[in-house]
C-alpha positions, 0 to 999 in steps of 0.5 A: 541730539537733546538729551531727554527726560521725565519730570514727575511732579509728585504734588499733581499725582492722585495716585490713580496708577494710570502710568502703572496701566500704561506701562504694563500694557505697552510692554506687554508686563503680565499682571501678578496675583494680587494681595492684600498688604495692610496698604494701598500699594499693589504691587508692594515693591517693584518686580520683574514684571512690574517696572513702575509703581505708585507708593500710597504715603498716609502721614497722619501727624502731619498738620491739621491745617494742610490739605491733604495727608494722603501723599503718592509717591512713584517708583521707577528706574531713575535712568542715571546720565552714568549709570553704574549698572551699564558700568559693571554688565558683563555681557553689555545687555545695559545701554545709556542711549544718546536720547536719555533712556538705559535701555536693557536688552532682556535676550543678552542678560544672563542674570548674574545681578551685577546691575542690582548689586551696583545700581544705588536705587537697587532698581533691576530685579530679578525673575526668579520664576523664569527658567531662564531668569534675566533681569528687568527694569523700566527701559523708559520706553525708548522703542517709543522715544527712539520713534519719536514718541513720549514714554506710555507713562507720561501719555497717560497721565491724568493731571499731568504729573509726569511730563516729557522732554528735553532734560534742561526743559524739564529742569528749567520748567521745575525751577520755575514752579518752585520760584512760583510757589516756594510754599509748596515744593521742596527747594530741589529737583531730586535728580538734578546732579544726585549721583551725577544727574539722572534722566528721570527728575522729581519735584516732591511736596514741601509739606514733608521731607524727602526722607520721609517720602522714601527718597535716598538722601544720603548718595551726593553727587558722585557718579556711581560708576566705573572704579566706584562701580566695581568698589561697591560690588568689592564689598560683596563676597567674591565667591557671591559675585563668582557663582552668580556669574557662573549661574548666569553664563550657564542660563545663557548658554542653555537660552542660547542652545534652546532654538538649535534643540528646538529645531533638532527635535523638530527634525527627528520627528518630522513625519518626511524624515521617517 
């Protein structure tokens, strides 16, 4: 089976927040309150309820001859071959799917975040208004992928910004356009080999770096995962690390008993039982 990926051609995005929609409506993601935060960006970071966003960049020291300042930027779960929160998971709610996505499965996690904690992107988030608080992040719509289907994301884009297929397509397709028009992009696909390749590749503007667009340039190509994994999370106190598995186990263990006294209740007032 191909692995697949997503190409996000960041100089075709118009920032329209299509893919943000689609995402929401897809999974069903309630819509947060929104806020006024001096930018464009609503939502200004990513949240549990919320799994892709579009970043509005504004440069205005940038040169007067280019033709835009207006810079969009999307954020997501980058979807690493080896992801390092698969790697640390306690509970094995995370999976690398043989299509590509890292699916998470929202009824085993327990919340400890030890995904966030491990994940370099710092992409999981934590759903701290929940009374049973899990983690969340984009699962690249593999209910869709696994049915043959494009992520809803990719489906909606306007311009084609976002774009679906197997990986080597996908890499071979950006390596072309940067031959085709060195001028305008920046000589590299974010996602390549960054920290042992990911599922979600981005080709950025050549007018300004990656740096300046957010990107982390500073993780190389090592796999963050297993040893590396666990020696990350060695750099976060162990009583941290201790209570936040405890809460966490406490969480799914009341998740668990809450259907059993759901149905005791139930039964004790059944109207036939008195």
């Amino acid at each position: 089976m191909s692995t697949y990926a997503m190409l996000n051609d960041l100089t075709k995005c118009i920032g329209c927040r299509a893919c943000q929609v689609a995402c929401k409506e897809w999974n069903e993601l309630e819509y947060g309150r929104t806020y006024f935060t001096n930018t464009r960006d609503n939502p200004p970071v990513l949240q549990a309820e919320t799994y892709t966003r579009i970043e509005h960049k504004y440069l205005p020291d940038v040169e007067e001859s280019l033709p835009q300042q207006w810079y969009y930027r999307r954020h997501m779960c980058h979807h690493c071959e080896t992801p390092s929160c698969v790697s640390v998971c306690p509970v094995n709610s995370l999976t690398k799917t043989d299509e590509g996505p890292v699916a998470h499965d929202a009824d085993v996690c327990i919340g400890c975040r030890m995904c966030q904690m491990a994940c370099p992107f710092g992409i999981p988030k934590h759903d701290a208004g929940s009374i049973i608080a899990t983690m969340h992040k984009c699962n690249l719509c593999y209910d869709r992928v696994n049915g043959g289907q494009e992520p809803a994301c990719s489906k909606a884009c306007l311009t084609d910004a976002i774009t679906w297929g197997p990986r080597e397509d996908r890499l071979d397709k950006a390596h072309y356009r940067i031959a085709m028009e060195p001028d305008r992009y920046q000589d590299q696909v974010y996602g390549e080999n960054v920290v042992g390749g990911t599922s979600v590749l981005f080709l950025s503007t050549n007018d300004i770096s990656l740096d300046e667009f957010g990107f982390r340039t500073d993780l190389g190509e090592q796999v963050y995962t297993g040893g590396y994994g666990w020696s990350v999370l060695s750099r976060i106190p162990g009583f941290a690390v201790a209570m936040g598995v405890v809460l966490g186990t406490i969480c799914f263990i009341t998740h668990r008993r809450m259907p059993f006294m759901a149905r005791k209740k139930e039964k004790t007032e059944s109207p036939a039982l008195r």
